[in-house]
VONU-655318 format. One record per residue (C-alpha): residue number from 1; residue in three letters; x, y, z. Coordinates in steps of 0.5 Angstrom, whole numbers, plus 500, padded with zeros to 3 digits. Last residue first. Example, Ala and Ser with C-alpha at 12.3 -4.5 7.8 and 13.67 -1.06 7.14 Angstrom:
<nodes>
NODE  resi  resn   c1   c2   c3
NODE     2   SER  527  498  514
NODE     1   ALA  525  491  516
</nodes>
This chain:
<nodes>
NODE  resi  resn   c1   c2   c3
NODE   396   UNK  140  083  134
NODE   395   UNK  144  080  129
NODE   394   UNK  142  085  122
NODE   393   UNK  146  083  115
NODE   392   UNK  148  087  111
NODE   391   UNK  150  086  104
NODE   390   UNK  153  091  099
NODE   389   UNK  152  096  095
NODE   388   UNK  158  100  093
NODE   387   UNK  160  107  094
NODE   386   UNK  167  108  095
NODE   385   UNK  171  104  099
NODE   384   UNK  179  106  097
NODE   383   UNK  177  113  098
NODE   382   UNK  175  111  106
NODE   381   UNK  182  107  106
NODE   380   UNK  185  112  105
NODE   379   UNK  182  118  109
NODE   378   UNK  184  114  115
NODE   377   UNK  180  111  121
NODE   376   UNK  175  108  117
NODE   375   UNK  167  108  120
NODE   374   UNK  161  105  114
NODE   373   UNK  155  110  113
NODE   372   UNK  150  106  111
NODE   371   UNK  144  106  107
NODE   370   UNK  137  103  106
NODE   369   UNK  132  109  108
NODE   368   UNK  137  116  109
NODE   367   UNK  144  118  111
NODE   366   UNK  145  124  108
NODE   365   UNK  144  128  114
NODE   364   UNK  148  123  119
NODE   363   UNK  147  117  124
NODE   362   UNK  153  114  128
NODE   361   UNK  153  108  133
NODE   360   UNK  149  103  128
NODE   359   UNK  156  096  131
NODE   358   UNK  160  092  126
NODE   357   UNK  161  086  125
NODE   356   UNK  166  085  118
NODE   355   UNK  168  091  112
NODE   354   UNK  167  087  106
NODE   353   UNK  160  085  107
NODE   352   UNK  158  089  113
NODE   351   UNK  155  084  120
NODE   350   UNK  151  088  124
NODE   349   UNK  150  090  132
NODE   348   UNK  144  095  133
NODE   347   UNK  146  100  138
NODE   346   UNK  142  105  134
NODE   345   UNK  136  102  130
NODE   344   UNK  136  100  124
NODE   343   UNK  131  104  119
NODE   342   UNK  128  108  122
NODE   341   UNK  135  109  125
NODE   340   UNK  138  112  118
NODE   339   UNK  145  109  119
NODE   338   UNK  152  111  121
NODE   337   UNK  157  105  122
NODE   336   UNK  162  104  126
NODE   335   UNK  168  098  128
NODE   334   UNK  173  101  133
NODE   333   UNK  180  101  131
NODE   332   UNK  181  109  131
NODE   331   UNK  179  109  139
NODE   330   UNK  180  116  140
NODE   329   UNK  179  119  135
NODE   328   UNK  173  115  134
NODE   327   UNK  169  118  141
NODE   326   UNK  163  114  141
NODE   325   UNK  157  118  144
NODE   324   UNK  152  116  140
NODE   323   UNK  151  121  136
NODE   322   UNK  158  120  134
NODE   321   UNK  164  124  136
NODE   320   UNK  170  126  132
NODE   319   UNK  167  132  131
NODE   318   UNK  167  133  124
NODE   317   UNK  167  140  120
NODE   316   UNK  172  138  114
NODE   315   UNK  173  130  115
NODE   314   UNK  177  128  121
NODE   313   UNK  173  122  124
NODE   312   UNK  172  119  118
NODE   311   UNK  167  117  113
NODE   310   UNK  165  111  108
NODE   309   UNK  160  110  103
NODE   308   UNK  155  105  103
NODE   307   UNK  147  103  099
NODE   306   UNK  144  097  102
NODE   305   UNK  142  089  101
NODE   304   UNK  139  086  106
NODE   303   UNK  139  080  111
NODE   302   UNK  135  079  117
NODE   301   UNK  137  076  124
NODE   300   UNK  132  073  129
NODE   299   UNK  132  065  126
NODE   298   UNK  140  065  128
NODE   297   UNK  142  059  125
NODE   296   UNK  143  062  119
NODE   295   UNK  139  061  113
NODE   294   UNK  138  067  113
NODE   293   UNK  132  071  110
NODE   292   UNK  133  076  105
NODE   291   UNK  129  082  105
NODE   290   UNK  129  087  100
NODE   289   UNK  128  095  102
NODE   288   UNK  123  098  100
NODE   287   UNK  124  102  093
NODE   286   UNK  127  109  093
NODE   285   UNK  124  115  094
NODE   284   UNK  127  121  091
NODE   283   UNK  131  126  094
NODE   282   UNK  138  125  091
NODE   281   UNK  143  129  096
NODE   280   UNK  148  133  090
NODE   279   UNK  155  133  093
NODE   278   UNK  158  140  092
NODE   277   UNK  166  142  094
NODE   276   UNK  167  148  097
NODE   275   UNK  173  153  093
NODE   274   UNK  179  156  097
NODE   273   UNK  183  162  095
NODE   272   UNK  190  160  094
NODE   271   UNK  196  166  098
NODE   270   UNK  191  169  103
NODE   269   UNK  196  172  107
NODE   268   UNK  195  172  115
NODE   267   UNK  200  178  119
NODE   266   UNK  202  178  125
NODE   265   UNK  202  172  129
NODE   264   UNK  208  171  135
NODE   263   UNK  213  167  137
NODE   262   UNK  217  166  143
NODE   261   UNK  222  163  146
NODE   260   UNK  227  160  140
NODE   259   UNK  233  158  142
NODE   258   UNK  240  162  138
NODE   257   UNK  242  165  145
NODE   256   UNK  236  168  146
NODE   255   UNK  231  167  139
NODE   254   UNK  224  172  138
NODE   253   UNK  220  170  133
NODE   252   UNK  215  175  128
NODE   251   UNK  210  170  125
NODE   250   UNK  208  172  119
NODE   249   UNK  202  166  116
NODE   248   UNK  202  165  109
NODE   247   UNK  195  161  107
NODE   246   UNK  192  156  101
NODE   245   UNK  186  153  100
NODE   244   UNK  184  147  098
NODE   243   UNK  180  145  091
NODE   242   UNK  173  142  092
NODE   241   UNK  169  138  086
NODE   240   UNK  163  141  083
NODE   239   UNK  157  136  082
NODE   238   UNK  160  131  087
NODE   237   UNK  153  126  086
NODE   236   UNK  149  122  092
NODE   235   UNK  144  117  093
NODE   234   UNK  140  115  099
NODE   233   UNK  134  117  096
NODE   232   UNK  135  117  088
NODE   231   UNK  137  122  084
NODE   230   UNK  132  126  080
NODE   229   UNK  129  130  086
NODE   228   UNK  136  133  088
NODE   227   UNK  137  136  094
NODE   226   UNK  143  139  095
NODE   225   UNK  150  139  100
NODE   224   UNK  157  144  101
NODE   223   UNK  163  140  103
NODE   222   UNK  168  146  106
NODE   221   UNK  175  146  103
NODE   220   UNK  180  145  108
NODE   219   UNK  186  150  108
NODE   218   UNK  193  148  107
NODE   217   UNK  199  152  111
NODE   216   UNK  204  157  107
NODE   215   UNK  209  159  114
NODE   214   UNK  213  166  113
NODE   213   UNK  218  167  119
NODE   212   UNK  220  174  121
NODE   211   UNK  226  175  125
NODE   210   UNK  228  177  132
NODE   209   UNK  235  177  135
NODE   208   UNK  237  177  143
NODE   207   UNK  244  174  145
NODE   206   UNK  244  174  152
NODE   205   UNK  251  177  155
NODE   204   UNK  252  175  162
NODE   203   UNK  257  178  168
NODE   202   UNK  258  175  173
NODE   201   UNK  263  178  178
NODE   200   UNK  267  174  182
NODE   199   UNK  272  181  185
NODE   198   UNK  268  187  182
NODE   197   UNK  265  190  177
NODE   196   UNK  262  196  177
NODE   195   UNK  254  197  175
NODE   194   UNK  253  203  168
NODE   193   UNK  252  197  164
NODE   192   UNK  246  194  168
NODE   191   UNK  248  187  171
NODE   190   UNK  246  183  166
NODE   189   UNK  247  185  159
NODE   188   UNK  241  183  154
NODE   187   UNK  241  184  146
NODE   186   UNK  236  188  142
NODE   185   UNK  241  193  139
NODE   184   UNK  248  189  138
NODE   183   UNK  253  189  144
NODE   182   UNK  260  188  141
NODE   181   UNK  264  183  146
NODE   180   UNK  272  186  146
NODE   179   UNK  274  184  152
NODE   178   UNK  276  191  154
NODE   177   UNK  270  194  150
NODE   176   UNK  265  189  155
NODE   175   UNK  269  191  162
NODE   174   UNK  267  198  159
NODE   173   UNK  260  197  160
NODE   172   UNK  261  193  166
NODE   171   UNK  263  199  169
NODE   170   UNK  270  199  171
NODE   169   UNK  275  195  177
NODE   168   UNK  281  192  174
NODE   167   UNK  279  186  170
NODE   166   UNK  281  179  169
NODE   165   UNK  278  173  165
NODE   164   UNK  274  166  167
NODE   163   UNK  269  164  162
NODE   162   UNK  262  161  159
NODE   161   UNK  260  160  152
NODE   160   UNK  251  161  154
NODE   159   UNK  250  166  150
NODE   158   UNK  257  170  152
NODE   157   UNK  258  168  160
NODE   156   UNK  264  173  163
NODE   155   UNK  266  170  170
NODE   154   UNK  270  176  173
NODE   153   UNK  278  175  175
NODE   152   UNK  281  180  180
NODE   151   UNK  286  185  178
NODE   150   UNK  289  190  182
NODE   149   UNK  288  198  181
NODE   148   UNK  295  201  182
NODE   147   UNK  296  209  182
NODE   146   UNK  302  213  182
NODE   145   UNK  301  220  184
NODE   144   UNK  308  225  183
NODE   143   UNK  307  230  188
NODE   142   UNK  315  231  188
NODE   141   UNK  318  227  183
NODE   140   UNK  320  219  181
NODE   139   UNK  323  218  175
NODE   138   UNK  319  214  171
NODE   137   UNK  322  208  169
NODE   136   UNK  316  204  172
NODE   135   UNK  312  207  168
NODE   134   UNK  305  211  170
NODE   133   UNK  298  210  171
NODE   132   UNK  299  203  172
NODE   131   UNK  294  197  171
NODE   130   UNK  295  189  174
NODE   129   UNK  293  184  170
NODE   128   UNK  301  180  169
NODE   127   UNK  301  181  177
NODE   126   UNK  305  188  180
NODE   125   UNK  308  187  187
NODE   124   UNK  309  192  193
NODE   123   UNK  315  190  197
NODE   122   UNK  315  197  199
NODE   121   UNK  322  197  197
NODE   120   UNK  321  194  191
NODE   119   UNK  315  199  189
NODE   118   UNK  319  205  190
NODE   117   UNK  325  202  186
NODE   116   UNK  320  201  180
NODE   115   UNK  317  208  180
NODE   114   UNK  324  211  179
NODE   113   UNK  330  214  183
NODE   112   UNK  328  212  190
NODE   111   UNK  328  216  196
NODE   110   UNK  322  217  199
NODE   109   UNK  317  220  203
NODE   108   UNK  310  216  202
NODE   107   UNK  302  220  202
NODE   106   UNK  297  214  203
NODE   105   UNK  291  212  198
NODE   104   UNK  287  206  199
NODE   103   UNK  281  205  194
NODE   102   UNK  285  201  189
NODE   101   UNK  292  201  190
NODE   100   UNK  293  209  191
NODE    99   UNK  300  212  192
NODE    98   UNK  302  219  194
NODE    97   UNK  308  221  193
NODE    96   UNK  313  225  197
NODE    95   UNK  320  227  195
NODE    94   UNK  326  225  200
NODE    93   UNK  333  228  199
NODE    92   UNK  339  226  197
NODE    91   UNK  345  227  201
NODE    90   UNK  352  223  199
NODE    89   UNK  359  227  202
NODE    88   UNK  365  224  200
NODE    87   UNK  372  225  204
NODE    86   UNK  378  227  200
NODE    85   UNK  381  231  206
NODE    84   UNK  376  228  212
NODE    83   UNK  371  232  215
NODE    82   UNK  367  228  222
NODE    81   UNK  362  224  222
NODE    80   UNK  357  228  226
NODE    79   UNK  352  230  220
NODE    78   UNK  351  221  218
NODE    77   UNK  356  219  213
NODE    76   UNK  351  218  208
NODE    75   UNK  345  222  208
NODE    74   UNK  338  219  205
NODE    73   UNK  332  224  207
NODE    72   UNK  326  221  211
NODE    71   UNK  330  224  218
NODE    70   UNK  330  232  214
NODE    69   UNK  336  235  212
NODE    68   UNK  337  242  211
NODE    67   UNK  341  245  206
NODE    66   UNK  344  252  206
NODE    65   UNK  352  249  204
NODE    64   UNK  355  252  210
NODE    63   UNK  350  248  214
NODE    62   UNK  351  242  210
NODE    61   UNK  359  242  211
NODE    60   UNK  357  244  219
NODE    59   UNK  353  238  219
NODE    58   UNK  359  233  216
NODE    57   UNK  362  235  222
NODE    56   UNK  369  240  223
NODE    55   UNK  369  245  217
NODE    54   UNK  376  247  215
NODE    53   UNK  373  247  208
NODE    52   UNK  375  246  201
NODE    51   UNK  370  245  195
NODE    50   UNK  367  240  190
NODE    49   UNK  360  240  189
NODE    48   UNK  357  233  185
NODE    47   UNK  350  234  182
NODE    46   UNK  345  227  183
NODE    45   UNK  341  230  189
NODE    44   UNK  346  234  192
NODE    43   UNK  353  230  191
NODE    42   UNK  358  233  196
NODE    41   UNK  366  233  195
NODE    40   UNK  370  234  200
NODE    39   UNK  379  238  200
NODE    38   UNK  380  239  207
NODE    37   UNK  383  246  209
NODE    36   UNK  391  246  212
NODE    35   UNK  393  249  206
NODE    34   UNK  388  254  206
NODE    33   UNK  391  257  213
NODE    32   UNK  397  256  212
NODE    31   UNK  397  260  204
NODE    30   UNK  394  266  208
NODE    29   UNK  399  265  213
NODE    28   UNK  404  265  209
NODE    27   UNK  401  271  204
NODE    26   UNK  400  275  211
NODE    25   UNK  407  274  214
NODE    24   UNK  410  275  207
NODE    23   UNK  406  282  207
NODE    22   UNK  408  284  214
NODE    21   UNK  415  282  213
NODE    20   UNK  415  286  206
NODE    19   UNK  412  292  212
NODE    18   UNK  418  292  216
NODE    17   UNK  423  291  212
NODE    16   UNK  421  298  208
NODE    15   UNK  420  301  214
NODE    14   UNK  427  299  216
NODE    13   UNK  430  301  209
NODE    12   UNK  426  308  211
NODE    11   UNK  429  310  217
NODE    10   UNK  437  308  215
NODE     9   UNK  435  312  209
NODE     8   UNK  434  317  215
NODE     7   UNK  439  316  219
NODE     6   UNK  445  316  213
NODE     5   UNK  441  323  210
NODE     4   UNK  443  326  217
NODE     3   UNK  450  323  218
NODE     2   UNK  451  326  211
NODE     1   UNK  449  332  213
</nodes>
């Protein structure tokens, strides 16, 4: 009995020995086995991953890790380096973005971290007008849009004040709110405000303003004539003096950059009404004229005393031509004088007393027997001759 129970403890211890080899044998290959993994860490995007592998390349690094890597994509080191213990694994992935400049667009892959990374390896670069729909520090995303509109300069001409500013392509009318140039509601925009402007556009501002201007002008009273009986012939008397008048005239004037271009009458106003003057014509025969003979050499010529006023080419009605077809406001220092023809005839030369040689030109409605009518060029002189009697003398 005690032979068999020593076999049979014998059996177990052995059973025992066996097994705990098994079990030592398994831990220590497992710690082998993970003791001869190497230690790598991989940064994905931004995020570090730690981990021991037996991974023989960088691809089967990758591979375990389910990412895919696309040519556009930055890796560093390349998939078929091979794993080192403590090795650094860089992948970061590309992101497409579409890029617009102006009217160009095209899709780009990229690695960049921001908008401003993205331009410098692009070598694109952004001038002081240029505009950006987003910030150069803005991360870059997929199907981010980044849009650039290049400036250019456009001549910008404001009632005539010329000068050269930057714009972007936009409607003239938002060109102007840029510039801060505030339209007022008669003004003038060329091109229409609804055009785009583009590269050396032109673009003119016309100040347009209307306003109203009130002119007071005189009006000439009229001269007004009777007949009276008891004056003589020739004779005249101011029974009633005349007053001049006075009119307002509206005038609506269009300005264009502060010059005047057109003007226009829209209302008359009769501010002073005007009253005639009346001069009473005597009618009553005068006495024949009394000649007087020269003791000239010239035995032809004749003298005699006559009634004179005086006129001007400008009185109220006056054409400024006489019956004889002198033009007076044209020649203002011609000597002329109106007479009654039946009593000298027209072409007749004379001698005046005060006034010098002259020339019967002109005839008149109250110019009547021995009476003249002596030609001054300005109103003045005429007031300052009045009415005398002087002495003529015929030549011819």
């Amino acid at each position: 009995m005690k032979k068999l129970f020593s076999g049979s403890m014998s059996k177990t211890r052995l059973a025992i020995i066996i097994t705990s080899f098994i079990v030592f044998s398994s831990i220590l290959g497992f710690g082998v086995f993970h003791g001869t993994k190497a230690a790598v860490k991989v940064n994905v995007d931004g995020e570090e991953v730690s981990l021991r592998t037996h991974a023989k390349t960088v691809a089967d690094i990758l591979k375990e890790l389910n990412i895919t890597v696309r040519a556009e994509d930055h890796l560093h080191p390349s998939e078929n380096t091979k794993v080192t213990d403590s090795m650094q694994i860089v992948w970061n992935p590309a992101k497409e973005v579409e890029l617009v400049i102006d009217d160009d667009k095209q899709k780009v892959w990229t690695t960049a971290k921001t908008v401003k990374e993205l331009l410098n390896q692009k070598e694109i670069k952004l001038a002081e007008h240029d505009k950006l729909n987003v910030s150069l520090n803005d991360s870059i995303k997929d199907e981010l849009v980044i849009e650039i509109e290049k400036a250019f300069q456009v001549t910008l001409n404001v009632a005539g004040e010329e000068q050269q500013v930057w714009s972007t392509s936009t409607t003239v009318a938002d060109f102007l709110e840029q510039q801060e140039i505030t339209l007022n509601d008669l003004d003038r925009v060329e091109p229409s405000l609804e055009e785009l402007v583009a590269n050396n556009s032109v673009v003119n501002v016309t100040r347009v303003e209307k306003v109203t201007d009130v002119v007071e002008e005189t009006i000439d009273y009229g001269v007004v004539t009777k007949n009276d009986g008891n004056l003589d012939k020739g004779k005249e008397k101011v029974v009633q003096e005349g007053q001049h008048g006075t009119v307002a005239k509206h005038y609506e004037v269009v300005f264009e950059n502060g010059k005047e271009v057109s003007r226009e009458l829209v209302k008359e106003e009769t501010l002073k009404e005007t009253m005639d003057k009346i001069v009473a014509v005597g009618t009553k025969a005068a006495p024949k004229p009394e000649q007087v003979v020269s003791r000239s050499t010239e035995s032809s010529s004749k003298e005699f005393y006559v009634s004179s006023t005086a006129y001007t080419a400008f009185c109220n009605g006056c054409s400024g031509v006489t019956s004889t077809g002198i033009d007076l406001r044209a020649n203002p220092g011609v000597k002329v004088i109106a007479v009654d023809p039946s009593v000298i005839p027209l072409g007749t030369k004379v001698y005046v007393e005060g006034y010098g040689y002259a020339i019967a030109g002109d005839t008149g409605g109250a110019i009547k027997g021995n009476k003249i009518d002596v030609f001054f060029a300005d109103k003045e002189s005429a007031y300052r001759w009045g009415r005398k009697r002087v002495k003529i003398k015929i030549l011819d």
